[in-house]
C-alpha positions in Angstrom: 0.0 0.0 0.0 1.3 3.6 -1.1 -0.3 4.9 2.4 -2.9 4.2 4.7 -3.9 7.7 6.1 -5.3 10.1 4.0 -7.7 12.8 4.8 -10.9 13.7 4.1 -10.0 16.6 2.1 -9.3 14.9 -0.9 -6.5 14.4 -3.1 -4.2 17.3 -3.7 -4.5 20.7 -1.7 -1.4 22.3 -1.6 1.4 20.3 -3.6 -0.9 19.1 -6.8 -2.0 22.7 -7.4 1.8 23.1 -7.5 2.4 20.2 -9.6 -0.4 20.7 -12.0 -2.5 23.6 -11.1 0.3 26.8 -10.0 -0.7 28.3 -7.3 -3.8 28.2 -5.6 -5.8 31.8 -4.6 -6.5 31.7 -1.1 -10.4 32.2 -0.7 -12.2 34.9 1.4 -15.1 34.1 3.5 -17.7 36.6 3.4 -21.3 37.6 3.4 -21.3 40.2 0.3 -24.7 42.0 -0.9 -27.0 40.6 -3.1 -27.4 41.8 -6.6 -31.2 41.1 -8.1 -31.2 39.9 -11.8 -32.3 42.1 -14.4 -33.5 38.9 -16.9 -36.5 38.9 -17.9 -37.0 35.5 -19.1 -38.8 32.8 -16.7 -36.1 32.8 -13.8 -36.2 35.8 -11.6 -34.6 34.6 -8.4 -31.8 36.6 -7.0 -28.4 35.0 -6.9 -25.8 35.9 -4.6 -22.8 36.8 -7.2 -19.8 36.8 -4.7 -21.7 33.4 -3.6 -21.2 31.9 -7.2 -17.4 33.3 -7.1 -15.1 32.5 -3.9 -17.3 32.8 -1.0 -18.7 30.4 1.7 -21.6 31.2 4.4 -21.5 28.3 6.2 -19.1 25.0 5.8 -15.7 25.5 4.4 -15.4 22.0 4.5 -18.2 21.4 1.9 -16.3 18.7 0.1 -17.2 16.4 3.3 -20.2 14.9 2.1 -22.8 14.5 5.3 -22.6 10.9 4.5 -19.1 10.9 6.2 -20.5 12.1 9.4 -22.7 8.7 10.2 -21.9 6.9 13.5 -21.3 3.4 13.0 -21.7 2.4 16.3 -25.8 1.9 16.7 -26.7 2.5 19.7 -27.3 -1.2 20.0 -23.1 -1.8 19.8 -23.7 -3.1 16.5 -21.3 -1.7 14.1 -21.9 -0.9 10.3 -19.8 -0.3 7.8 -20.9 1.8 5.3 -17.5 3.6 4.5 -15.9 0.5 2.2 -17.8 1.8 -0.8 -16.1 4.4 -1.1 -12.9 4.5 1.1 -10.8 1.7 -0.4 -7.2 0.8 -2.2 -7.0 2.2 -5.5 -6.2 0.8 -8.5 -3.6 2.7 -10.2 -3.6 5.2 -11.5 -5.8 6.0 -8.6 -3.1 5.9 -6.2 -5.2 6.9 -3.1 -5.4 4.3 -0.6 -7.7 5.6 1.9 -8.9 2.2 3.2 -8.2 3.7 6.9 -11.4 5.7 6.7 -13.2 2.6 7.4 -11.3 2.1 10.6 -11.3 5.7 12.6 -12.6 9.5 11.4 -10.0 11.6 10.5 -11.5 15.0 10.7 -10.0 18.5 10.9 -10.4 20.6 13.7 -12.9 22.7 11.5 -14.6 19.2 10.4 -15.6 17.9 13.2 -18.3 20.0 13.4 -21.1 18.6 11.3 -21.9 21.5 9.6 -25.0 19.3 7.4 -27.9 20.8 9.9 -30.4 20.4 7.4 -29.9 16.6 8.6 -31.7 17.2 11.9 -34.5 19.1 11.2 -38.1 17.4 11.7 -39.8 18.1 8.7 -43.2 16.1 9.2 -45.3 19.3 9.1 -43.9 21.2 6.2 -44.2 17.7 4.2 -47.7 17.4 5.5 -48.6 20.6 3.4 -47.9 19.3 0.1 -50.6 17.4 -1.2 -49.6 14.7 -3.3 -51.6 16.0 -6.6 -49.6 19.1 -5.4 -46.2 17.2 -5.8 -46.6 14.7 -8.6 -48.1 17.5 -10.8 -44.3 19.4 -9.7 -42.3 16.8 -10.8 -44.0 15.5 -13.9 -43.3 19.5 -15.3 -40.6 19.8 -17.1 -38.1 23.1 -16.1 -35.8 21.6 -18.9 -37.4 22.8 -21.8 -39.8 24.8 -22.5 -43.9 24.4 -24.5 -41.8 24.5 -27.9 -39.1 22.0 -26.6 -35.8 24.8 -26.4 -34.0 24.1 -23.6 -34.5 26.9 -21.0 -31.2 27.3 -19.8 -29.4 27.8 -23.6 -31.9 30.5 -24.0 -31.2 32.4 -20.8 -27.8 32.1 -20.7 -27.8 34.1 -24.4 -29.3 36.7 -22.2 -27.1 36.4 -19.4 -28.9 37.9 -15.7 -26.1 39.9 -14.6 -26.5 38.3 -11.3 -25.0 34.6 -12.9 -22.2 36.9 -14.6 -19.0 35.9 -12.9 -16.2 37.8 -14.3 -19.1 40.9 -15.1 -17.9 40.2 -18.9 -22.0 40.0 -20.2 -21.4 36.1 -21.5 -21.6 33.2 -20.3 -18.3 31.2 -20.2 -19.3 28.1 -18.9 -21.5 24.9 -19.9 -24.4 25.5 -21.8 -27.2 22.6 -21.4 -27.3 21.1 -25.1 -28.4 17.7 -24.4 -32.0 17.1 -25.7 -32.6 13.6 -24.1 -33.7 12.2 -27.7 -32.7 9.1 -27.6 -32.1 6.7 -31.2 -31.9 2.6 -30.6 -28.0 3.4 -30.1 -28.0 5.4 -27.7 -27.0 8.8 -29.3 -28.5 11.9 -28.6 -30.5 14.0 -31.3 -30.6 17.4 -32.1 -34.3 19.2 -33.5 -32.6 18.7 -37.2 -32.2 15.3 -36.1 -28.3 15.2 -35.9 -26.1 13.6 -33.6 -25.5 16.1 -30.3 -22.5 14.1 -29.5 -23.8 13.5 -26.3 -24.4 9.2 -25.4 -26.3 7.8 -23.1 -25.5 4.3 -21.0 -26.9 2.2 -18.7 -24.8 1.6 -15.2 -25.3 -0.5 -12.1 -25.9 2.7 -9.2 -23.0 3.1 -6.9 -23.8 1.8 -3.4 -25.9 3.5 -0.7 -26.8 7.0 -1.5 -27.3 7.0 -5.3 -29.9 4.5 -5.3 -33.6 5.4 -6.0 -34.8 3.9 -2.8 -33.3 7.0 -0.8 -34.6 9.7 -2.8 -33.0 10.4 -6.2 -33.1 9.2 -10.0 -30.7 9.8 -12.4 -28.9 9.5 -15.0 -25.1 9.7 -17.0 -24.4 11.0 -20.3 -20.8 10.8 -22.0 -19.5 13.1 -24.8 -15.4 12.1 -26.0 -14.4 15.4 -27.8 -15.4 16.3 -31.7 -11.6 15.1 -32.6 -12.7 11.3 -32.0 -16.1 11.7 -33.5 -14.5 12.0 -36.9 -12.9 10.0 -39.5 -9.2 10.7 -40.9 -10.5 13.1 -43.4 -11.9 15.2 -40.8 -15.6 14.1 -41.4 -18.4 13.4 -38.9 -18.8 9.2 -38.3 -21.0 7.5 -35.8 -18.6 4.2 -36.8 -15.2 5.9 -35.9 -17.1 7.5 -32.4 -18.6 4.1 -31.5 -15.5 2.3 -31.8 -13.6 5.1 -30.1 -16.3 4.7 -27.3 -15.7 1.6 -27.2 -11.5 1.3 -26.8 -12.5 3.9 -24.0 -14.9 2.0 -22.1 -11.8 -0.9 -22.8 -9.4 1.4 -21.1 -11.8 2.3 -18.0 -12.7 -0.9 -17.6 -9.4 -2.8 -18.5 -11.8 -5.3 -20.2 -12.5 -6.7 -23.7 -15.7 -5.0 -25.0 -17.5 -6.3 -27.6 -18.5 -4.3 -31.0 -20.1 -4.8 -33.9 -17.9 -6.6 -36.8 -15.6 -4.2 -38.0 -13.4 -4.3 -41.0 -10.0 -3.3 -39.6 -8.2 -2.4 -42.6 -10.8 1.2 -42.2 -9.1 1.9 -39.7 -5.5 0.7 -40.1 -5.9 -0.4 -36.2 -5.6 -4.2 -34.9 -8.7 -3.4 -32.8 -8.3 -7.5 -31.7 -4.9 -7.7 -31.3 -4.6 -11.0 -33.5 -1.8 -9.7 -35.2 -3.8 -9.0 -38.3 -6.0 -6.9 -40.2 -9.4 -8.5 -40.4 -12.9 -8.3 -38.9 -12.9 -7.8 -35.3 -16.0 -8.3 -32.8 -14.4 -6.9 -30.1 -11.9 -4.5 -28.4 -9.5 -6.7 -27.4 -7.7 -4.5 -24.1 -4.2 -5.3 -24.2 -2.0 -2.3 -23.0 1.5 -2.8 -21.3 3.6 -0.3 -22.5 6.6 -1.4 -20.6 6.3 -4.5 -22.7 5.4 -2.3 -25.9 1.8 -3.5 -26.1 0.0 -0.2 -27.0 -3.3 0.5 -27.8 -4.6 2.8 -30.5 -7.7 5.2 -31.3 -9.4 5.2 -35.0 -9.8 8.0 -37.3 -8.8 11.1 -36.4 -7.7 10.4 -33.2 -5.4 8.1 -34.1 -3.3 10.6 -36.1 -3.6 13.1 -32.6 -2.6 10.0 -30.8 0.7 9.5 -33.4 1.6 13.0 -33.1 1.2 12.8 -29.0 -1.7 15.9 -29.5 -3.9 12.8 -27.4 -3.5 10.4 -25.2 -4.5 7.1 -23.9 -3.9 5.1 -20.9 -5.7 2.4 -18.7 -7.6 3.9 -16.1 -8.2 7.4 -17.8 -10.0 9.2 -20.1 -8.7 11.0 -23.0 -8.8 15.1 -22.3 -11.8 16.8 -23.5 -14.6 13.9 -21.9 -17.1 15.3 -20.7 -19.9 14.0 -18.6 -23.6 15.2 -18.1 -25.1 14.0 -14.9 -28.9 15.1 -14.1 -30.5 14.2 -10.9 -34.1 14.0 -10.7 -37.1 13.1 -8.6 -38.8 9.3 -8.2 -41.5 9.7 -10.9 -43.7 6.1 -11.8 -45.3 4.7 -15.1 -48.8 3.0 -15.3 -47.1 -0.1 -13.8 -45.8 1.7 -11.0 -42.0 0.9 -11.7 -39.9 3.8 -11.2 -39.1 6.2 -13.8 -37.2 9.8 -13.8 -39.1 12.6 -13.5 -39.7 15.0 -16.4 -38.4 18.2 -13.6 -34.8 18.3 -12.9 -33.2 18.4 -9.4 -29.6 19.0 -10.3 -27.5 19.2 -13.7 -23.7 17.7 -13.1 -21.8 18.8 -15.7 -17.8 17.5 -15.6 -14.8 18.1 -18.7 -11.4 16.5 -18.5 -9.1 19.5 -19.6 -5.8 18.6 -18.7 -4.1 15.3 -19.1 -1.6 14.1 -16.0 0.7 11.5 -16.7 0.6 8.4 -13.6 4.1 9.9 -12.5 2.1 13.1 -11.9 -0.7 11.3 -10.3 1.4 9.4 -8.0 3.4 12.4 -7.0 0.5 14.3 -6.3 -0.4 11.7 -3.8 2.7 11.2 -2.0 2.0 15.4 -2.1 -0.6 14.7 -0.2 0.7 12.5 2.3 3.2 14.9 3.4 0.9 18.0 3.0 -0.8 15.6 5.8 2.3 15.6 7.9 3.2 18.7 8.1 0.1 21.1 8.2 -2.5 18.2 9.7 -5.3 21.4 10.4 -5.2 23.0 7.1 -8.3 22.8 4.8 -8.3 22.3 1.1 -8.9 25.2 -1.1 -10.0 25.5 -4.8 -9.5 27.2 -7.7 -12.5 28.5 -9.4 -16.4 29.6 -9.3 -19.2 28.8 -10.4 -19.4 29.7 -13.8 -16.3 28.4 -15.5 -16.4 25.7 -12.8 -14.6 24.3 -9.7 -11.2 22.4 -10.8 -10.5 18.7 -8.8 -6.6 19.1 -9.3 -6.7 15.6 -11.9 -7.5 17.4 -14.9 -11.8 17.8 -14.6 -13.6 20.9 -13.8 -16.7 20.7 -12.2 -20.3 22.8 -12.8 -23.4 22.6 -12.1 -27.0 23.9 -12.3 -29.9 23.8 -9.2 -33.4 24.6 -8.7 -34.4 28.2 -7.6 -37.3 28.7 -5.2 -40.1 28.9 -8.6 -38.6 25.1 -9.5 -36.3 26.9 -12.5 -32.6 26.0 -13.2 -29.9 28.4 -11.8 -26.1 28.4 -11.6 -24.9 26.8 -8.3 -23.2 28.9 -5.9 -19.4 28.1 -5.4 -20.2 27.2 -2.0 -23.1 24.4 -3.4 -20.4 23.4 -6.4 -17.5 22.5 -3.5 -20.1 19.2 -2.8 -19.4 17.6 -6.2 -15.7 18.3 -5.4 -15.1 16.1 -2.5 -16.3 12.6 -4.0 -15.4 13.4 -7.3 -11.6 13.8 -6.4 -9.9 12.1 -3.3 -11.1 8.5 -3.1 -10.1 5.1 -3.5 -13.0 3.6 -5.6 -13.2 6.4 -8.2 -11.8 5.5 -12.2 -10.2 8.9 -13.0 -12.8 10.9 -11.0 -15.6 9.1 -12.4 -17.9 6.8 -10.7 -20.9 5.7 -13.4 -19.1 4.9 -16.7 -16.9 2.2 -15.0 -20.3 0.8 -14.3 -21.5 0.1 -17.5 -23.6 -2.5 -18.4 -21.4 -4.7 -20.8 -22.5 -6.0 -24.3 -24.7 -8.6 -22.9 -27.7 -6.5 -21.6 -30.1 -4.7 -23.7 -27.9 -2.5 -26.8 -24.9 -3.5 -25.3 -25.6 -1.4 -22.0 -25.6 1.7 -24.7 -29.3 3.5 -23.6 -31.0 6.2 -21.1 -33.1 4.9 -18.2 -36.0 6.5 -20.2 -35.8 3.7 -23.0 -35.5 1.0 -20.3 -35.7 1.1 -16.9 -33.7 -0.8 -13.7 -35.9 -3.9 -13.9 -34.0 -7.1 -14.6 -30.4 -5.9 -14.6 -28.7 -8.0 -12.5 -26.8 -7.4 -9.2 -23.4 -6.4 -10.0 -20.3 -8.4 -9.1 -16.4 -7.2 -7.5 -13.6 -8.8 -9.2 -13.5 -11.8 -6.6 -17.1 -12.6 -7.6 -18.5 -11.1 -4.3 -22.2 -9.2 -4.9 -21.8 -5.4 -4.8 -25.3 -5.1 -3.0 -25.0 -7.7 -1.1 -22.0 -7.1 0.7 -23.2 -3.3 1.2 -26.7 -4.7 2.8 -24.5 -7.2 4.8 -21.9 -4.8 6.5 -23.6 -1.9 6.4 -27.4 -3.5 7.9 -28.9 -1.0 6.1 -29.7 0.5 2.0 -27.7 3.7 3.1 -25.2 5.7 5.6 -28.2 7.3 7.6 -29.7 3.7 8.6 -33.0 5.5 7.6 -34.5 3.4 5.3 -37.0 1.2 7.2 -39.1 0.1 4.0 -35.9 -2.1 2.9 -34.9 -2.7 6.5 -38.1 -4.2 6.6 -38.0 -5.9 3.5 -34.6 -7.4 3.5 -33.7 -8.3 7.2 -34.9 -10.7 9.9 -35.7 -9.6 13.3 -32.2 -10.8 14.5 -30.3 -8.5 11.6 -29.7 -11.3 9.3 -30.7 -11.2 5.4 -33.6 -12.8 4.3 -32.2 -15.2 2.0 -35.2 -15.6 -0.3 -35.0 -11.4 -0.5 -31.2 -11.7 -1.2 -31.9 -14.2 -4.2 -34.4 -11.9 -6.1 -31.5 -9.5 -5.4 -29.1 -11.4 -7.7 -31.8 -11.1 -10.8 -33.1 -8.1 -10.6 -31.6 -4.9 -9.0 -34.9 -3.0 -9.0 -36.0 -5.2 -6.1 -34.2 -3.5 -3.7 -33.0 -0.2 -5.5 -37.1 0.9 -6.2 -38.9 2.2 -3.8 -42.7 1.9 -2.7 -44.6 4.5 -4.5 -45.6 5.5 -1.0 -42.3 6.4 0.6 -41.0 7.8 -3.4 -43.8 10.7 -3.2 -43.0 11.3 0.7 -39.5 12.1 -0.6 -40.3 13.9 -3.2 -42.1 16.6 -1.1 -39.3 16.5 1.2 -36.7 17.9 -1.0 -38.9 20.2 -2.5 -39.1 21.7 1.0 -35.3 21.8 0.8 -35.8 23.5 -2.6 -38.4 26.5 -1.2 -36.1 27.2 1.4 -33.0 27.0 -0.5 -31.1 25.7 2.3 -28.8 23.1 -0.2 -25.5 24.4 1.6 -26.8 22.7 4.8 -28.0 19.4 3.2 -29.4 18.1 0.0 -30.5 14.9 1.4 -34.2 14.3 1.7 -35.5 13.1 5.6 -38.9 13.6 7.2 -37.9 12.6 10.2 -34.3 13.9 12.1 -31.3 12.1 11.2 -30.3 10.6 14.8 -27.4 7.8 13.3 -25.0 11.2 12.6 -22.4 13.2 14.6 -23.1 17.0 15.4 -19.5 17.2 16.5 -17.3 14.2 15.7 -15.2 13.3 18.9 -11.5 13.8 18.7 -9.5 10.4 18.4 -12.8 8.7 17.4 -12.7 5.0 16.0 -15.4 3.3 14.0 -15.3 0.1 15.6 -14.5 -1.7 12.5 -11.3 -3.1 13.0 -10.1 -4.8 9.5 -11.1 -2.4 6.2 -13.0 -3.9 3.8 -11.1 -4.6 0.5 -12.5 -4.6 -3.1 -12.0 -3.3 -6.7 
């Protein structure tokens, strides 16, 4: 193991913005005046603009998601273990080993204050207000596009609110929304002229705990490699040349052979099945040990970049210029009452890879880490940004989002509400260069070859995913953790999958194994009483003390973790 202590603050504070980044601003905490918009399109709430820049009102520890504040001890002595989905050894070039996590909290002075209050609030009344009509007629409205299907945001951001305007420069210079979830049999996103957005849709297994549906969110993943591997070598738009270059990537991130549809070789110039010939290959066969000069190529363009070292490839990362759309939405149903997303948008997650770093880099900037760790073991990590170019991680991604205003409309998160993505999305074991979803792919044996949006085809009938060592994913989670997720809230599937004693049901556990949506899909009941509770959440606007949606208060999380405090989990929980 590299090292077995690292913090909570994520990869790469002080010595990666000096490897990769230069030096890092310092940021100013401070309350500044609110500035009202002067748009006059259909969003009129007023954003804070030294909010969306450098500022923070209330946790300069944001990146701590208020998931890591959970005691594991019950107050039965039982212990759970929730923390080995995330906090783990990984694989290189992930060279985080944070496996320690599972074992003791290793919080800043700052951080041990749990700063998430929105966590123990009792909501029952304000929930009790909104009807369900009142809250199923909410999320079934779209505030994506508008009556003549333009997406809302593209048109406001032409005619910027003054208020979103970072740099006061009267244009936007971040993302602007151009996905039109139009969907073909393939996958691929299409525009009103019926052309291909770029933008790809695939079907994943949801990361443990928190991202299921059963504890209040759907949502979905949407990759886009840049226009230079969409085209052929004569510079020329081809859904063949991007599907296969999809492909060698998911090959790379996964570091498995991926089927594809027969392809003649010699179109390419590129021995996509490493037979040593030029033929028709089915698959991408992943073979890459440079040391041993096994190398792997793109097609099309991209492979002349590639040649002339203008883009790279390696296992474990993505080539620069990915990007990834991430919306999360509320728990709508269809006429058979299996879950579906909901036509109003929660969040838009919006990630591009714009800087490539080499493993010696990545490796560096760990050790960096570890000795940042040493020496100043109080300081907090800073970052390098705002909200409308985007919050950089310090591995080559920039991170932006969107999130409702108080009329259910879009608007640019404030830095402070962007610093949440940060955290996860940067300085942890299990991650794949950042990424979390597209590692999770369903491979070439589910329907399209795991290449559709949850909107063609929902969770029912995938089946539960496996670890490496052949160990269910879910499983294990419901079995060390005794519970769907890190609050130990969830009593519907507490209910459902455990036996008065805290074992699993095993007749529960093997309609697990076939179908996902057995556990991950909630009752229609509890969906709608979630629903209304983050909407509450959304009329107050209260997102930078907890996004998370609870009737009840949390009771299984610290207000103030003690100092020196152990999880009672004495050997980490290993997987990849």
């Amino acid at each position: 193991m590299l090292y077995s202590k690292l913090t909570q603050r994520s990869l790469l504070k002080g010595f990666i913005a000096l490897i990769l980044l230069g030096s890092i601003t310092s940021s100013t905490y401070a309350t500044p005046d609110i500035i009202p918009t002067n748009n006059s399109n259909e969003q009129s709430t007023p954003i804070n603009i030294n909010l969306l820049n450098r500022h923070v009102i209330n946790n300069r520890a944001a990146y701590i998601p208020a998931q890591c504040y959970t005691k594991t001890r019950s107050s039965d002595n039982k212990i759970h273990n929730p923390c080995f989905s995330c906090h783990t050894q990984g694989l290189a070039p992930n060279y985080i080993d944070d496996s320690s996590f599972q074992i003791e909290y290793d919080f800043r002075t700052y951080s041990r204050t749990n700063r998430w209050t929105n966590l123990f609030k009792d909501r029952t009344s304000d929930v009790a207000k909104i009807s369900d009509e009142a809250i199923l007629s909410y999320i079934k409205t779209s505030n994506y596009f508008n009556q003549n299907g333009e997406i809302l945001l593209s048109k406001q951001l032409k005619s910027l609110p003054k208020s979103w305007d970072v740099n006061q420069d009267g244009k936007w210079n971040g993302y602007t929304p151009d996905c039109y979830f139009n969907f073909d049999n393939e996958g691929f996103d299409k525009t009103p002229n019926n052309k291909d957005s770029g933008w790809r849709a695939f079907a994943y297994t949801p990361f443990l705990g928190t991202f299921w549906p059963t504890n209040g969110s759907t949502d979905d993943v949407i990759i886009r490699l840049p226009e230079n591997m969409r085209k052929d070598q004569s510079s020329q738009y081809s859904r063949d040349v991007y599907k296969v270059n999809l492909a060698i990537v998911e090959a790379m991130i996964t570091r498995k052979n991926v089927t594809i549809e027969p392809q003649d070789e010699t179109l390419f110039g590129v021995d996509l099945n490493r037979n040593g010939i030029l033929d028709i290959a089915s698959q991408i066969t992943y073979e890459w040990i440079p040391t041993q000069g096994k190398n792997m190529s793109y097609v099309g363009l991209a492979k002349n970049l590639q040649e002339q070292g203008k883009l790279n490839l390696a296992a474990g990362l993505y080539p620069e210029g990915t990007e990834f759309l991430h919306t999360v939405r509320y728990i709508d149903f269809d006429d058979n009452k299996a879950i579906t997303l909901s036509k109003r948008i929660k969040e838009i997650r919006y990630a591009k890879k714009t800087s490539w770093n080499k493993y010696s880099q990545l490796y560096n900037a760990a050790q960096g880490e570890a000795l940042e760790t040493r020496n100043f073991p109080d300081r907090l990590r800073r970052f390098v940004g705002n909200s409308e170019t985007g919050l950089i991680n310090g591995l080559g991604w920039t991170y932006q989002g969107f999130i409702e205003d108080t009329q259910g409309f879009l608007r640019p998160q404030s830095f402070e509400e962007t610093m949440n993505c940060i955290g996860c999305h940067s300085g942890i074991g299990v991650t794949t260069d950042s990424s979390f979803a597209f590692p999770r792919k369903l491979n070439a044996h589910n329907h399209q070859a795991g290449w559709y949006h949850w909107t063609q085809k929902g969770i029912q009938g995938i089946a539960e995913p496996k670890y490496n060592n052949g160990t269910w994913q879910y499983t294990e989670y419901l079995l060390n953790n005794r519970s769907a997720n890190e609050f130990r809230n969830n009593h519907e599937v507490i209910a459902k999958f455990y036996e008065k004693d805290g074992s699993l049901k095993p007749k529960e556990i093997d309609r697990l194994h076939k179908d996902i949506s057995h556990l991950l899909q909630p009752s229609t009941e509890r969906a709608i009483q979630l629903n209304k509770a983050y909407k509450v959440i959304v009329d107050e606007q209260s997102y930078i003390y907890g996004r998370d949606p609870h009737i009840k208060p949390v009771t299984t999380s610290w207000d103030i973790v003690p100092i020196d405090e152990k999880t009672g989990i004495e050997n980490p929980i290993l997987h990849n």
